[in-house]
N, C-alpha and C positions, 0 to 999 in steps of 0.2 A: 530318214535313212536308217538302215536297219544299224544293230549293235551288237555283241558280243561278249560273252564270259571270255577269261582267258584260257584260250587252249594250247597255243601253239607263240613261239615272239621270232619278232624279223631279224633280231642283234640279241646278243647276252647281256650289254650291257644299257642299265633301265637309260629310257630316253623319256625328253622332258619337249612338250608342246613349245612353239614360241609364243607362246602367253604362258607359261609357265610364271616369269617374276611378276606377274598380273597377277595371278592367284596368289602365292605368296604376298603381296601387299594387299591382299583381299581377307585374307587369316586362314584361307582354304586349310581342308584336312586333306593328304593325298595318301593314293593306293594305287598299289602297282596293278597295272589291266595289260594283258598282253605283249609286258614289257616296257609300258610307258607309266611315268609316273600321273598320273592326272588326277584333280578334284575330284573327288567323294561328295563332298559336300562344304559350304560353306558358314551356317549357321546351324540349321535343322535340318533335316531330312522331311518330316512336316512339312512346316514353313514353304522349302523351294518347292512341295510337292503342289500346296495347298497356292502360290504364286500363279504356277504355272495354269491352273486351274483356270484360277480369277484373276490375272492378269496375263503376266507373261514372266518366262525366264530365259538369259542368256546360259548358251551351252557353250562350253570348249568340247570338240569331237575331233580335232585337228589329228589324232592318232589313226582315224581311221584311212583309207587305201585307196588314192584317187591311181585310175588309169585311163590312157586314150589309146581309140584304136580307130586307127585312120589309112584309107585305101579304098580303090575303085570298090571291092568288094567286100567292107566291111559288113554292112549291114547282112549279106550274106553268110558272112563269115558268123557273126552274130548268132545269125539261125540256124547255127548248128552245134557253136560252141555253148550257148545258153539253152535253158527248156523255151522261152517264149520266141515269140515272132517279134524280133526290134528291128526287119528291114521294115516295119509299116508302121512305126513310129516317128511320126512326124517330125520337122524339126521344130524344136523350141519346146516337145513335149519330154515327159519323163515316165517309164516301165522301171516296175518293180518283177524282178526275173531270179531264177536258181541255176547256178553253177552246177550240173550233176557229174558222176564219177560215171565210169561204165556199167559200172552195177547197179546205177538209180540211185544212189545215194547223194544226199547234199554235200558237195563241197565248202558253198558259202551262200547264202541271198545277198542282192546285190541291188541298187536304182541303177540303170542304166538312162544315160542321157544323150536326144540326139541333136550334136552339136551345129551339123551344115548333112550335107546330103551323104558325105562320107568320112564324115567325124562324128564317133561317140567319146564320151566318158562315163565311166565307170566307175562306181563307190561301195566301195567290198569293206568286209569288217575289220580291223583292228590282227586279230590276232591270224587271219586266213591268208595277210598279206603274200608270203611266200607262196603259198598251196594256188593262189588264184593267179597269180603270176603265171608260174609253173604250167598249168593246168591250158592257160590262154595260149602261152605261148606254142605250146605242145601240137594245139586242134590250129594251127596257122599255114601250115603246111599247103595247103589248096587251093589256098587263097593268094589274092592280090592286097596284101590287108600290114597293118604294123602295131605293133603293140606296146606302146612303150609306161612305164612305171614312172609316172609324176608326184608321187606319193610326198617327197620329200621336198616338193618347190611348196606346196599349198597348205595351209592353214584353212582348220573349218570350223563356223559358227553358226550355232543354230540357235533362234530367238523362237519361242514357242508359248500359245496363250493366245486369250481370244485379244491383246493389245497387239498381237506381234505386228497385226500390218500399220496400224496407226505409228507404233514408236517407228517401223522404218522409216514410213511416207515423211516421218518429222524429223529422219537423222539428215538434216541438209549437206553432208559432207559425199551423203549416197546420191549420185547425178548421171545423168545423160541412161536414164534407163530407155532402154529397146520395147518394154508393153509399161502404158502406165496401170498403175496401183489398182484400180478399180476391174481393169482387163486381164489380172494374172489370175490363172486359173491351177486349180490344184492338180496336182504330177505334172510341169509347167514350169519354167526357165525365164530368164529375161538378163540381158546383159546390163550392164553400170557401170558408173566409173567410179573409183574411190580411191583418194590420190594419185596417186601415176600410174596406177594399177587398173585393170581390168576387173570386173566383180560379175560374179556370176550369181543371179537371187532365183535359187529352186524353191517352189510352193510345196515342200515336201518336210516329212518330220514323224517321230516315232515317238512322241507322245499322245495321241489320238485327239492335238487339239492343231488346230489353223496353227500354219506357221510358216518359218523358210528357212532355207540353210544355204548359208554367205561362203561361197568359195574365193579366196582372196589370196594372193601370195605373201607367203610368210610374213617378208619385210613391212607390209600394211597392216598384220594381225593386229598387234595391239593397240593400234590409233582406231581402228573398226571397231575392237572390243570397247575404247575408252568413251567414242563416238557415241554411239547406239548408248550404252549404258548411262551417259546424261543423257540424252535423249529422253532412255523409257521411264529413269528417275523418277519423275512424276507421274507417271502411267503406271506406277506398281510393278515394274520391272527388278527383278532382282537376278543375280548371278545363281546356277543350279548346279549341285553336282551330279557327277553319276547316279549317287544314291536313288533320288528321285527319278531321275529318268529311269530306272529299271524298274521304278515302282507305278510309273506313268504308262509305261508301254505294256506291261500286264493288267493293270485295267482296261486299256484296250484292245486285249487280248492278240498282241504282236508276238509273233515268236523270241525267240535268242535262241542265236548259235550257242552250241553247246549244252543247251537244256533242251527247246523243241525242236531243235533241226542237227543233224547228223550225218554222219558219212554212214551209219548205220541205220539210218530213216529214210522212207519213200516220200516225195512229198506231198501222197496224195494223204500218209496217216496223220502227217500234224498238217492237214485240212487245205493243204496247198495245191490240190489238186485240179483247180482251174488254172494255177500259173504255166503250165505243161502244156505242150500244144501239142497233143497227139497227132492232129493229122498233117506236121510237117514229115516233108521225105524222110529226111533225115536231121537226129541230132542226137549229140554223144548222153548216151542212157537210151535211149529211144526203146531197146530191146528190154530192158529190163524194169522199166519205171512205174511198173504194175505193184503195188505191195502182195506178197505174202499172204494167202487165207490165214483169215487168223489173228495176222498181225495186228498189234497194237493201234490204238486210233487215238487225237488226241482232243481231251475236254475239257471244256470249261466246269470247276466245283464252285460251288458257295455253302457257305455253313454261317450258323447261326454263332454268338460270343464272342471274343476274343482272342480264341488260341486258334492258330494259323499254322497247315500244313507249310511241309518247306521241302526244299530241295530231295529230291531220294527217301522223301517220306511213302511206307507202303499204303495203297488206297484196296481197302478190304470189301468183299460182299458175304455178308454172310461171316461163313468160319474160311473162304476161301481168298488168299491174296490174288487182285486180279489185277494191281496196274501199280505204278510208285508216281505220286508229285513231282513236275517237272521243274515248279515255278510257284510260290505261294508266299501271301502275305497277310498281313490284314488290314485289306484295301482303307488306303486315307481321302478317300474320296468318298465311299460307300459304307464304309462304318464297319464290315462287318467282313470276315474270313473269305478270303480267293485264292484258287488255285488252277493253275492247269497241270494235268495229269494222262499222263499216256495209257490206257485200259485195255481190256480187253474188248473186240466190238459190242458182244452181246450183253454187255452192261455199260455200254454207251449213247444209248438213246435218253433225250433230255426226260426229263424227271424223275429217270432212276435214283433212289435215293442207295446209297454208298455207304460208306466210313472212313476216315483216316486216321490211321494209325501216329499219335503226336506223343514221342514217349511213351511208351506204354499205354495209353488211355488211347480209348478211339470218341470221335466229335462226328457226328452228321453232315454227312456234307450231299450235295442233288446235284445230279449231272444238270448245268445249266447254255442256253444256246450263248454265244461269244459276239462280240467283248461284251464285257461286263459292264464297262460303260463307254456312252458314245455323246458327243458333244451336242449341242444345242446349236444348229444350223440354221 
C-alpha cells in the first residue's frame, strides 16, 4: 500500500497507533508523520532495510485511511470518482488507482479492494485522510452508493520479505483462511480469522518485495503483532520502521505523496499514466488529465560514490537548471547514489548523463529506466 510524507493531519493533536506500547517495549525511536506518532526505526535503518531484503520485517502502517463504499452502484460510482476502471475488478482482487481533482492533479494514490460485488475498501495515505474523505464523498451524489470512514475501528500490519509468506503460513493463530497460502496471488485478498476478529490478508506492499498487509481490528492488534513476530523469530523476522520503508520503496522506484505525486502533477509525468483510463465516459479529471507541453516528467538518477541527492536538490545539464530531486538516497541495497527527480522532458531519456547539485559541488548522475531494483522472482 502506498505511503506518504506528511502534508496535511486529520486531528491537532499527535495520535499514537494501538501497537503504540508494543513499540515502546520494542525501544522504538518515534516521529511525528501526518500527525501520528509512529516508529522511525527500531535499531538501524540498515539492519530493517537490509531484514527486509533477506528476510522479512513486520510494519506498524495502522495510520494510514481505510474506507468502504458500498451500494447497488459502487463500482460505478468507483468509475468515475477514481482514474481507473474498479467495476471490473474482480472480487477478492486488489487495483492500485489515483484520486484526481478537476484539474488532473493527484489528490491521493490509493489500493482499492473488491470486497463482494457491491462492497469495496479503500486504503489512502496517512496524511490525505480528510482531502479523500471529502473528495469521495462530494462525487456521491448520482449514485446509489455509501461511503463511510473506518479508519479508526482498524489496525494495519504489513509483514514484507521474501519469509513473509512462510512466517504467516506458520503463525497458527492466523485460521479459517478463504484461498490457501500457495493460491494467493499478488493484488489479491483472502479472508481469516484471528481471534474473534475477522482478518483480512492482502498480497500487496510497498517495498518491492512479496508480502501482505493484515487488516485487523484494533482490539486484536497487538496479539497479531506479538503472534507473527514469534513466529518469524526464527525466519529472520525483525520489527521495521518508517525509515526503511521509505528507503525500500525508492528502490523500487514507488512514488510518495508529497514528493512524486501532487495536487500540482498529472499523473501521466511521474510515469502513472497507464493507471488512467481515458476511454471511460466519464470521470472527475477526465478533461484535463493531459499534462502540460513541457511539463516536468519524472526519472529515475543513479551516480557513482557516496554522496546522495536529496529532497529539492537542483538536477543541472550543462550550466542550465532543468529539474530538482524528488527523492534520493544512497541506495542500501545497491551500494551506490539514487534518486528520482522531476526534469525537464528533453533531458529525460535514459542514458542522459545529468548532474546534481549536492552543496555546492555537482556529482554525475545518468537518467536510468526504474526501479532500480526489482526482486528475484
Amino acid at each position: 500500500m502506498p505511503d506518504q510524507d506528511q502534508t496535511t493531519t486529520h486531528a491537532d493533536a499527535a495520535r499514537h497507533s494501538p501497537l503504540h506500547a508494543v513499540h515502546e517495549s520494542l525501544g522504538a525511536s518515534f516521529t511525528d508523520f501526518a500527525g501520528w506518532q509512529m516508529p522511525v526505526r527500531y535499531t538501524s535503518d540498515l539492519a530493517e532495510h537490509k531484514a527486509v531484503r533477506e528476510a522479512a520485517g513486520i510494519f506498524d502502517i495502522s495510520h494510514m485511511a481505510e474506507f468502504t463504499v458500498t451500494g447497488a452502484s459502487a463500482g460505478e460510482f468507483l468509475d468515475f470518482a477514481l482514474a481507473g476502471r474498479l467495476s471490473a475488478v474482480a472480487v477478492g482482487r486488489a487495483k492500485y488507482s489515483l484520486l484526481l481533482t478537476e484539474s488532473g492533479g493527484v489528490i491521493d494514490d490509493v489500493i482499492v479492494y473488491r470486497l463482494k460485488n457491491s462492497e469495496y475498501l479503500i486504503i489512502s495515505n496517512a496524511g490525505n485522510r480528510d482531502a479523500v474523505s471529502a473528495a469521495l464523498s462530494a462525487r456521491t451524489s448520482r449514485f446509489d452508493v455509501s461511503v463511510s470512514d473506518v479508519s479508526d475501528d482498524y489496525a494495519l500490519i504489513a509483514v514484507q520479505g521474501p519469509q513473509a509468506e512462510a512466517i504467516l503460513a506458520g503463525t497458527r493463530e492466523i485460521r479459517e483462511l478463504s484461498v490457501p497460502w500457495d493460491e494467493q496471488k499478488y493484488f489479491a485478498w483472502a479472508a481469516a480469522r484471528f481471534g474473534s476478529s475477522a482478518l483480512l490478508l492482502a498480497r500487496t506492499g510497498y517495498t518491492g518485495e512479496d508480502g501482505f498487509e493484515l487488516l485487523v481490528k484494533t482490539n486484536e492488534a497487538a496479539a497479531l503483532w506479538s503472534a507473527v513476530s514469534a513466529t518469524g523469530e526464527s525466519l529472520g523476522l525483525v520489527p521495521a520502521g518508517l525509515a526503511a520503508r521509505d528507503s525500500l520503496r525508492l528502490e523500487a522506484g514507488m512514488p510518495l505523496y508529497g514528493h512524486e505525486l501532487s495536487r500540482e502533477l498529472k499523473p501521466a509525468q511521474a510515469g502513472l499514466g497507464r493507471v488512467v483510463v481515458a476511454a471511460k465516459e466519464a470521470f472527475v479529471g477526465k478533461d484535463a488529465v493531459e499534462p502540460d507541453e513541457g511539463a516536468h516528467v519524472l526519472v529515475g538518477l543513479v551516480s557513482d560514490g557516496r554522496r546522495a541527492g536529496r529532497t529539492g536538490y537542483p538536477v543541472l545539464s550543462g550550466d542550465s537548471e532543468v529539474g530538482a530531486v524528488t527523492s534520493g538516497i544512497l541506495s542500501p541495497t545497491l551500494g551506490h547514489p539514487i534518486a528520482l527527480a522531476l526534469v525537464a522532458p528533453d533531458v529525460a531519456e535514459t542514458g542522459t548523463e545529468l548532474d546534481i547539485e549536492v552543496r555546492g559541488k555537482r556529482i554525475a548522475a545518468t537518467v536510468t529506466t526504474l526501479p532500480f531494483y526489482s526482486r528475484k522472482k
